[in-house]
C-alpha positions in Angstrom: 49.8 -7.3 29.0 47.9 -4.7 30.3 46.6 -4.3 34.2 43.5 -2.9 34.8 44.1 1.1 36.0 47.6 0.8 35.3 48.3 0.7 31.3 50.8 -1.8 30.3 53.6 -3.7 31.6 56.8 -1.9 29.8 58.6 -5.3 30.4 56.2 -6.5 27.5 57.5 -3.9 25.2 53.7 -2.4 25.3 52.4 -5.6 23.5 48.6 -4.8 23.5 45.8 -7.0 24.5 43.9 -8.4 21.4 40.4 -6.9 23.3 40.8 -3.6 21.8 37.9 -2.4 24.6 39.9 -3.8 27.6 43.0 -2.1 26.2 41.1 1.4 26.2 39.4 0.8 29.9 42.9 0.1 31.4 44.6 3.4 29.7 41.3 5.6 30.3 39.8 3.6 33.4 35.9 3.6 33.5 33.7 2.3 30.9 35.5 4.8 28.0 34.9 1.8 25.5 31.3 2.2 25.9 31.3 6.1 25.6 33.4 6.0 22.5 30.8 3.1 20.6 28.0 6.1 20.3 30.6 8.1 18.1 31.1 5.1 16.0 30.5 6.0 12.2 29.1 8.8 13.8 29.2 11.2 10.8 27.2 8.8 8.7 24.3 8.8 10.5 20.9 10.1 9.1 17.1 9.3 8.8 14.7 9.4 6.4 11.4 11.2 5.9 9.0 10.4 2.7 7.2 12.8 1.1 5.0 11.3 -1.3 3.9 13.4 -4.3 -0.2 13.4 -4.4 -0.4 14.7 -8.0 -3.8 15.3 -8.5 -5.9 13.8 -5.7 -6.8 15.7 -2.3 -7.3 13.0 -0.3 -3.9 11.6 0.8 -2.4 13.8 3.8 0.2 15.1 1.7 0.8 18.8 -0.2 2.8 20.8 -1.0 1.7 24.9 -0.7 3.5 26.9 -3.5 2.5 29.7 -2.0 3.9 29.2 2.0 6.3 26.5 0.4 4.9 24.5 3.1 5.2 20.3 2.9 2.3 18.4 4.7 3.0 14.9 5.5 0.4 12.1 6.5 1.9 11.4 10.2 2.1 11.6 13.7 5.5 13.1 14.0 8.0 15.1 11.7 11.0 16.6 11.7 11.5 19.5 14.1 12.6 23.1 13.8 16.9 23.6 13.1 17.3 19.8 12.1 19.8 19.6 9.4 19.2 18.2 6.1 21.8 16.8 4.2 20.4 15.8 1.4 17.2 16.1 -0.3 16.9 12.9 -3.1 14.2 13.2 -6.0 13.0 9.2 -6.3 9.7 7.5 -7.4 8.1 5.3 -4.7 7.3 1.3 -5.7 3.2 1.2 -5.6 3.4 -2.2 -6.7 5.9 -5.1 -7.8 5.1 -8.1 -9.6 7.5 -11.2 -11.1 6.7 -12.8 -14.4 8.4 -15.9 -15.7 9.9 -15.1 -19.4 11.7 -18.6 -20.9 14.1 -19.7 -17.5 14.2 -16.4 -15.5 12.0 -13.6 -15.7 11.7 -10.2 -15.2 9.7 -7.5 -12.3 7.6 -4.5 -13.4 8.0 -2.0 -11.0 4.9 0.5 -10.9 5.9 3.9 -9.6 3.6 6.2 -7.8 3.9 8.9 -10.4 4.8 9.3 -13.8 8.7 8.7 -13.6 9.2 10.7 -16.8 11.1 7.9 -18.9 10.7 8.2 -22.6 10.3 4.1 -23.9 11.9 5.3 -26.9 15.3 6.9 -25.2 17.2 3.8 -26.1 19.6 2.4 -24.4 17.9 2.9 -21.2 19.6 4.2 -18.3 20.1 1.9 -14.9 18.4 2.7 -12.1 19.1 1.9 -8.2 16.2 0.0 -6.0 16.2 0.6 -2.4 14.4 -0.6 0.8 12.3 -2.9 -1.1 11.4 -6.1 0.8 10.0 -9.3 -0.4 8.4 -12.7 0.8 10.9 -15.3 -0.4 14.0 -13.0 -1.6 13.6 -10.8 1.5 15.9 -7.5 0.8 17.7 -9.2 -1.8 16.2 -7.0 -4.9 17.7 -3.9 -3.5 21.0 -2.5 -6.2 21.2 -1.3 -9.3 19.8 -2.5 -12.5 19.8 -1.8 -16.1 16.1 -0.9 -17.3 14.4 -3.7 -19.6 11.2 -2.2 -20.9 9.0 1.1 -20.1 5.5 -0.4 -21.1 4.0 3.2 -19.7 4.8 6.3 -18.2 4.9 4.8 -14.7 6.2 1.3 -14.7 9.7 0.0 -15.6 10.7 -3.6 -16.0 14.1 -5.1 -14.5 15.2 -8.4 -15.4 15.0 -10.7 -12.3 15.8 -14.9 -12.7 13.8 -16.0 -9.8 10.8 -15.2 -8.1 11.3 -13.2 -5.4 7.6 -13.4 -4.2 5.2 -10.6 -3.5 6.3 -7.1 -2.3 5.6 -7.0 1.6 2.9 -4.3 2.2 5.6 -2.3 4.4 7.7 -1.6 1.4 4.9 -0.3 -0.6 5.5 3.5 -0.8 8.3 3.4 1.8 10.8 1.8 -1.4 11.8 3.6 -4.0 13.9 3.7 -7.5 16.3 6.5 -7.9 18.8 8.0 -10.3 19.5 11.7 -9.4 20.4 12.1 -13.4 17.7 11.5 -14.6 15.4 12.4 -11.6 15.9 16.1 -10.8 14.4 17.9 -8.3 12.5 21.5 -8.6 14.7 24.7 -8.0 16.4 25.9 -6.6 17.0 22.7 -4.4 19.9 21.1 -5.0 21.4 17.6 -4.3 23.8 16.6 -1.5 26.2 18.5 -0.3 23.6 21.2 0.4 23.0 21.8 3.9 19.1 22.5 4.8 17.3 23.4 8.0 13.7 22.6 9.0 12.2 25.7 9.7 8.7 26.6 10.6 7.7 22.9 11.4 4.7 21.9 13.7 7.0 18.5 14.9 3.4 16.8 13.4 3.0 16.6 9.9 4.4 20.1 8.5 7.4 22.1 7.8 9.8 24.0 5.8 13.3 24.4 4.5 15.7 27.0 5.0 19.6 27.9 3.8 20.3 28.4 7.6 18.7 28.4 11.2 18.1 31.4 13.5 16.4 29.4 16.5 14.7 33.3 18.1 14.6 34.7 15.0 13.3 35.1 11.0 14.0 32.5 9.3 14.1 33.0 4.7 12.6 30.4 3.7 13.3 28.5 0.2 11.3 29.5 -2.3 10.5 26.7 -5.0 9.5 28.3 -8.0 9.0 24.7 -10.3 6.3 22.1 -9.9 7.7 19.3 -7.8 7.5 16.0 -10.3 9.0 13.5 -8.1 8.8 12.4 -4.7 11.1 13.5 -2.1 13.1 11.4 0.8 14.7 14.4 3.5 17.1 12.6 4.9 18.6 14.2 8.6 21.9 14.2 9.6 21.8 12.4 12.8 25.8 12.4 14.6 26.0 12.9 18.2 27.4 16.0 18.9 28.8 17.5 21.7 25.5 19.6 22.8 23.7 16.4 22.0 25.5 14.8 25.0 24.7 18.2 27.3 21.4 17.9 26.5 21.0 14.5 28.6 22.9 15.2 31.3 20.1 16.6 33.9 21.5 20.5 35.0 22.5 21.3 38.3 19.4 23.6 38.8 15.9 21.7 37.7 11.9 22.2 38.9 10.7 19.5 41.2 7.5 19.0 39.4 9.9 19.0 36.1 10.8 15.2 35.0 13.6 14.9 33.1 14.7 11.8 32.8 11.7 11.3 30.3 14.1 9.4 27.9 15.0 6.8 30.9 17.4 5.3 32.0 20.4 6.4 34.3 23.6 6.7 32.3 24.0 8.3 28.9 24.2 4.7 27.2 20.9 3.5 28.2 19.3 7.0 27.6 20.5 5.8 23.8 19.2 2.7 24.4 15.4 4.2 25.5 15.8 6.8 22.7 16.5 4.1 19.9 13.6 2.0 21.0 11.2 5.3 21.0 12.7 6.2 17.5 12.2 2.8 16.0 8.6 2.2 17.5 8.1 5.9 15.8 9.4 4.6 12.7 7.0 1.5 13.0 4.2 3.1 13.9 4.3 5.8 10.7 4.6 3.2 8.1 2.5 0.2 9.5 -0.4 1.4 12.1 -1.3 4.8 10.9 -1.9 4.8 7.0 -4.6 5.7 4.9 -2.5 6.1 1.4 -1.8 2.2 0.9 -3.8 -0.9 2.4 -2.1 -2.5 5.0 -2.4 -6.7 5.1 -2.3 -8.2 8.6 -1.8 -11.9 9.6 -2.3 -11.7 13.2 -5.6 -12.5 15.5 -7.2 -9.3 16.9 -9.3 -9.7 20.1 -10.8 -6.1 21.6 -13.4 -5.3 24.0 -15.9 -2.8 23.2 -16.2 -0.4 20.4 -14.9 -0.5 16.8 -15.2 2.1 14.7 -14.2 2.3 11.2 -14.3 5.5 9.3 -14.9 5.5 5.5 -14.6 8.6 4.1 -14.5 7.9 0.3 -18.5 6.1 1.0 -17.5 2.9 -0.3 -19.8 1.0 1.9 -22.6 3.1 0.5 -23.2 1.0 -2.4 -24.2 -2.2 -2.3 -22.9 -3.7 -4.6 -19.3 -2.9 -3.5 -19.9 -4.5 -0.4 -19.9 -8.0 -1.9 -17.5 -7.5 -4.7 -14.4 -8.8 -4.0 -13.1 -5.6 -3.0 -10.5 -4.6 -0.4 -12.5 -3.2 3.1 -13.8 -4.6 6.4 -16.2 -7.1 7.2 -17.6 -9.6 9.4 -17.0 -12.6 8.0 -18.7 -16.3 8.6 -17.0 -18.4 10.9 -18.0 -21.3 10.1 -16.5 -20.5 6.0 -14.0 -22.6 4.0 -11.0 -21.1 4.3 -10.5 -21.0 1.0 -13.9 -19.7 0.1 -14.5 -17.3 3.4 -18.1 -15.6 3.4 -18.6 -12.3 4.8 -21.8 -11.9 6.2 -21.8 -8.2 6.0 -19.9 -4.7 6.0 -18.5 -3.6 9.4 -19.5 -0.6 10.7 -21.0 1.1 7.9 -23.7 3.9 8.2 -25.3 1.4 4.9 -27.8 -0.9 5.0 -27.6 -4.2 3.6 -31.2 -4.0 3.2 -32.6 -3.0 -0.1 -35.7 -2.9 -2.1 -35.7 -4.5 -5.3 -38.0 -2.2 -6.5 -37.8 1.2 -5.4 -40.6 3.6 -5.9 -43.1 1.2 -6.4 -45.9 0.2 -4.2 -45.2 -3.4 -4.2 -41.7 -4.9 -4.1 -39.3 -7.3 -1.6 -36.8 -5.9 1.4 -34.1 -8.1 0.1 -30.4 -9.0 1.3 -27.1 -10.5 0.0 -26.3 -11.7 3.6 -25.8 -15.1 4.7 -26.8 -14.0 8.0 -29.0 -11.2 9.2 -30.6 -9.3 12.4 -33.1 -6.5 12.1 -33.4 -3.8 14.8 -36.1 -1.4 13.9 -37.5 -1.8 11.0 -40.4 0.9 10.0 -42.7 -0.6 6.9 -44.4 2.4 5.1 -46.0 5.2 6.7 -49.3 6.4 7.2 -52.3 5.1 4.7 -49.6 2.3 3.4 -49.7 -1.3 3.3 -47.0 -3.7 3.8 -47.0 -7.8 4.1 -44.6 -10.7 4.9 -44.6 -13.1 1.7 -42.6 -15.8 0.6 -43.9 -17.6 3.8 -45.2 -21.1 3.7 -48.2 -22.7 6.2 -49.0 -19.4 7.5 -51.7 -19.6 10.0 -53.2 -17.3 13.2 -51.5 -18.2 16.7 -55.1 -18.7 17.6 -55.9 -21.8 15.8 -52.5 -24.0 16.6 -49.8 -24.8 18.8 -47.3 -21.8 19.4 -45.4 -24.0 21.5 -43.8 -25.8 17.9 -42.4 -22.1 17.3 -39.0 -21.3 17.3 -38.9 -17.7 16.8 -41.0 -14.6 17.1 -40.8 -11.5 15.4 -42.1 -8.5 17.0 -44.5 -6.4 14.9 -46.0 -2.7 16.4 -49.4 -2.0 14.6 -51.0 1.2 15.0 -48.8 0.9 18.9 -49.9 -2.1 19.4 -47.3 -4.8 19.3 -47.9 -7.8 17.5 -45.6 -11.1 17.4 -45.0 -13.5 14.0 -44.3 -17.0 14.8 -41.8 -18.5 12.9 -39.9 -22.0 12.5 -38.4 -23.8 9.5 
């Protein structure tokens, strides 16, 4: 058997230890076992960064410039300058997936973000593969190839399915995909794997290019795509650990004082992997759950905060009223007190709209009404100069004077001509 820092016992005719990692320490010495697990499959590492196609709208955080050949991506972080790309894939991202019984299975319609170019009438259809796609009850379990059933339009395919796999988890939407580089092509003059790109010209935010090669102080020819891109686009990286990957965390001799860089943590190469991992999945988190304004995101959990809340709405949906109480996707405060099955909400969050109207506007006469269940006013200005306004719909009104304002249960402050004037009220 072997002894540690002294190989093996020739008497044993080398017989090896079954730990195959115990049987490297004692040739090598050290912790060799541990070094050699970051090269493992080492080559078939990569990542993956979605471009999704906007078509027509403006509105999404992603471009594409024909002119600079310049992809913009909605995110945080991107892919920085001399990363290799090993393979650029044409796909069509999943916007939706629903299951419908048919007789004792059923099938899933798949709707695409853009038109995936499938004639219906190019019979037999051709198979397609489904990846990343995650659902409630069947989890990742969809994922594989399947032989189209039915095109009912120009961007949803049917697959036949027996059970119901529940409802597409809001993290796959527009981070899965369908794919079939036959019948999916991509614009020229990119071409499929093996081609080696480089990310050139990138802002290591949201932007970059490609390039045939990399010149890292230099001009570097960018690819010049002369057809409209129809698809969308997953870049995926080639990640293996290479030898100047290794040199790079290994602090030099010579280093500023005020320079830290052991940012990555950790003291040994393996847990500067470790740190690095975590950083790259949080990353990965972070881009397709927290920060999105492409796809609603649906979220289970109880949030508590102190302080502000702001909510931006740049499309003006809270501007009409009507919206607001439509059963509409948004943000709201909602009644506490509410069924769950029948929750209220009592008004739009954080809006620059009033839920105030008048029923009749332009007219002289007419009610300040509200869909609310509950209300607060701040201030509220009632006509202008040479206007009159009243309170109706108000039953046993009488002057303050001539009974008991100690039966009152609420005042509300009125300023006439500055002088400030209080309405009792009680139900």
């Amino acid at each position: 058997m072997a002894i540690l820092n002294q190989g093996f016992v020739q008497e044993l005719n080398l017989d090896e230890t079954i730990d195959e990692a115990k049987a490297i320490n004692n040739l090598a010495t050290g912790s060799i076992s541990e070094d050699l697990a970051v090269f493992a499959g080492n080559s078939l590492n990569e990542s993956e960064f979605i471009w999704v196609n906007p078509g027509g709208q403006t509105n999404t955080g992603y471009s594409f410039d024909v002119t600079e050949n310049l992809f913009t991506f909605n995110s945080l972080i991107a892919y920085g300058n001399g990363d290799p790309i090993k393979e650029v894939r044409p796909v069509h991202l999943i916007a939706d997936a629903v299951w419908t019984v048919s007789g004792l299975s059923g099938f899933i319609t798949l709707t695409t973000n853009r038109p995936h170019g499938i004639d219906p009438a190019s019979l037999p259809y051709p198979s397609i593969d489904i990846v990343n796609t995650s659902f409630d009850i069947a989890g990742s379990a969809v994922n594989g190839t399947y032989a189209i059933q039915s095109v009912p339009n120009n961007n949803e395919i049917t697959i036949t399915f027996d059970t119901d796999p529940g409802s597409i988890r809001p993290s796959s939407l527009y981070t899965s995909w369908i794919q079939n580089n036959d019948i999916f092509d991509l614009p020229n003059p990119l071409v499929s794997n093996p081609k080696i790109y480089y990310i050139v010209y990138s802002n290591s935010i949201n932007s970059f290019k490609l390039s045939d090669d990399y010149v890292e102080r230099g001009i570097n020819t960018v690819v010049d795509i002369t057809e409209s891109i129809d698809s969308d686009l997953v870049f995926f990286r080639r990640n293996e650990v290479t030898q100047s990957s290794i040199l790079n965390l290994i602090p030099p001799e010579i280093i500023d004082e005020e320079f830290s860089y052991n940012a990555s943590g950790g003291g040994t190469i393996d847990e500067k992997f470790e740190t690095l991992e975590g950083n790259i999945d949080s990353s990965t988190f972070l881009r397709t759950i927290k920060y999105r304004v492409d796809a609603d995101n649906v979220f289970k959990q109880n949030i508590r905060y102190e302080g502000h809340l702001r909510v931006f709405d740049p499309s003006d949906y809270n501007s009409n009223i009507s919206n607001i109480f439509e059963e509409e996707s948004g943000v709201y405060i909602l009644n506490p007190n509410s069924d769950p099955s029948d929750i209220q909400k009592l008004r739009a969050f954080s809006s620059n709209s009033n839920p105030w109207i008048d029923d009749t506007p332009g007219s002289t006469s007419g009610n300040l009404t509200t869909q609310s269940t509950e209300m607060n006013i701040g201030n509220l200005k009632l006509g202008t100069v040479g206007s009159t306004a009243s309170l109706s719909g108000l039953q046993n009104v009488n002057a303050a004077s001539n009974t008991d304002e100690t039966v009152f249960t609420h005042k509300l402050p009125v300023k006439v001509n500055g002088e400030t004037y209080f309405v009792l009220l009680r139900s």
